[in-house]
N, C-alpha and C positions, 0 to 999 in steps of 0.2 A: 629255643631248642627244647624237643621237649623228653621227658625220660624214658619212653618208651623205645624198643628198638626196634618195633615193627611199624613206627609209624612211617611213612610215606618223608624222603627229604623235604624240606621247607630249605627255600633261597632264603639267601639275608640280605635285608632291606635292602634299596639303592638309591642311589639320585634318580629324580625322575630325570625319561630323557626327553633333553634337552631340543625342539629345529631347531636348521640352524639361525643361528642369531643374524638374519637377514634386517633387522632395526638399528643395529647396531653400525651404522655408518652411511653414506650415500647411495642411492639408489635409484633405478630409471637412465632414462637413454637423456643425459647429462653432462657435464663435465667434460674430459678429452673424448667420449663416446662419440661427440657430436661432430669432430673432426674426423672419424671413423666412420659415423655414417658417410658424410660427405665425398670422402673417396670412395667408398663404395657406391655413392650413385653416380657421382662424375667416372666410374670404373664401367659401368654398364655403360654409356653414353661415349667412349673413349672405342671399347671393343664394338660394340654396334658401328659406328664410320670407320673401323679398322675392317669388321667384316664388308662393309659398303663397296670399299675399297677396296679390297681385293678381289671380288666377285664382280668390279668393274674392271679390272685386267685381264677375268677372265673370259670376257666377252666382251673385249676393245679389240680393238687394231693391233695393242701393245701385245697380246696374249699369241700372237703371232708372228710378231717381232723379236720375240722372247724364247719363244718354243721350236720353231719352225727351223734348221739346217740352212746355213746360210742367210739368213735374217741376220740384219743390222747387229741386233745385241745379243744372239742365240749362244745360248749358252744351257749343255743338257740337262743340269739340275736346276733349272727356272721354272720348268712343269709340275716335278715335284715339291720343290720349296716353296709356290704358291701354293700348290694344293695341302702340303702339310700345315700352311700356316694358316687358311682357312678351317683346317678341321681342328687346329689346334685353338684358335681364337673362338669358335664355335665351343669347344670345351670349357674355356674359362669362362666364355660368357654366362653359358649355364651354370656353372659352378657361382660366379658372380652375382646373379638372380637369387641362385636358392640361399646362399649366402645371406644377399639383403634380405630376404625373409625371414632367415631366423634370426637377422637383429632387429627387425623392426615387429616380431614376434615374440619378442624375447624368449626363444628357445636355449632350454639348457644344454643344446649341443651348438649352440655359436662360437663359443670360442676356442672349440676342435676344430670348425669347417674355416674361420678366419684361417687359422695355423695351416690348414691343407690348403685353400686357398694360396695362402703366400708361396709354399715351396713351390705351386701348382706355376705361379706366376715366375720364381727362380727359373724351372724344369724349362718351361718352355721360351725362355728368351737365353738361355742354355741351346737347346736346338735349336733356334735361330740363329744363331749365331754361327755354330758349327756349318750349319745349311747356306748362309750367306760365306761363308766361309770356303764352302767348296765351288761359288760362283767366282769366274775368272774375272768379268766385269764386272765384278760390286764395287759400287765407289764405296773407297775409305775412308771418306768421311762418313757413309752409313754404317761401314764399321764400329767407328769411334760411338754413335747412338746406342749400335745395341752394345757395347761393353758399359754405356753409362745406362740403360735399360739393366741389367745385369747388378750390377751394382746397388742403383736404384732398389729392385726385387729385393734384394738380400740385405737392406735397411730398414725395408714395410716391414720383411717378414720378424724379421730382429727385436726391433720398436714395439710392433702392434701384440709379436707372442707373447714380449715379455711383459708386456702390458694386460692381456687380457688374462693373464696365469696367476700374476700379482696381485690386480684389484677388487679392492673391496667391494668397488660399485661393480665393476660387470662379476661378482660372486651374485653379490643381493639384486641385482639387475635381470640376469639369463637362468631363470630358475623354473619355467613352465616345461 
């Protein structure tokens, strides 16, 4: 400090600072990471023949069977539940893509879009359910599916947030 009172403030000294200490532990697409990718590429490959699949009801036989007054299984929210459930699966699947990018990018927003990802996957087997719900003829055994889909979602999302919020490797990992 010095004796003058017109001099100009002077800061006191400090620690330099510190990146983070990304050396300090494991690092790279490694460890449970790699079970993580895993479902996320068998996740893209699962909603691709789920979209397959229902863009082939919508232009079978069944898609008339289904829709149409007086048709075998016609039931009025069959037109809208396939169609919510393709625009809905078309959503996750994008979301599942951009996803897999920023882990195999190692982008330091992966492990926000994992976490949106999973509610993403709750939300919408959430309205499936309610939507199967409002169909007279749904068989209850595809009930009992989507309550264990349900389920399922709210395990991933559990597991994989509290995982990638925790670890060391995906901190020193997702940092671009």
């Amino acid at each position: 400090m010095s004796d003058n009172p017109y001099a100009p403030p002077q800061a006191a000294p400090s620690a330099p600072i510190k990146p983070l200490d990304r050396l300090e532990g494991p690092t790279g697409l490694g460890g449970w990471l790699i079970l993580l990718g895993i479902s996320l590429v068998l996740g893209v490959l699962v909603r691709c023949f789920g979209l397959l699949q229902n863009v082939g009801v919508m232009t079978g036989p069944d898609w008339t069977a289904l829709t149409s007054p007086g048709g075998a299984a016609y039931d009025p929210w069959w037109g809208p539940g396939i169609i919510i459930e393709i625009v809905m699966l078309s959503g996750l699947f994008a979301l599942n893509l951009y996803v897999l990018f920023l882990f195999f990018t190692k982008r330091r927003r992966f492990p926000l879009f994992i976490i949106i990802f999973g509610l993403s996957n709750i939300l919408v087997a959430l309205i499936d359910f309610v939507i199967c719900s409002l169909i007279h003829n749904f068989p209850e055994q595809a009930k009992g599916a989507l309550t264990q889909a349900i389920i399922q979602s709210v395990v991933y999302t559990t597991v994989w947030g509290l995982y990638v919020t925790k670890s060391l490797r995906v901190r020193n990992t997702f940092v671009r």
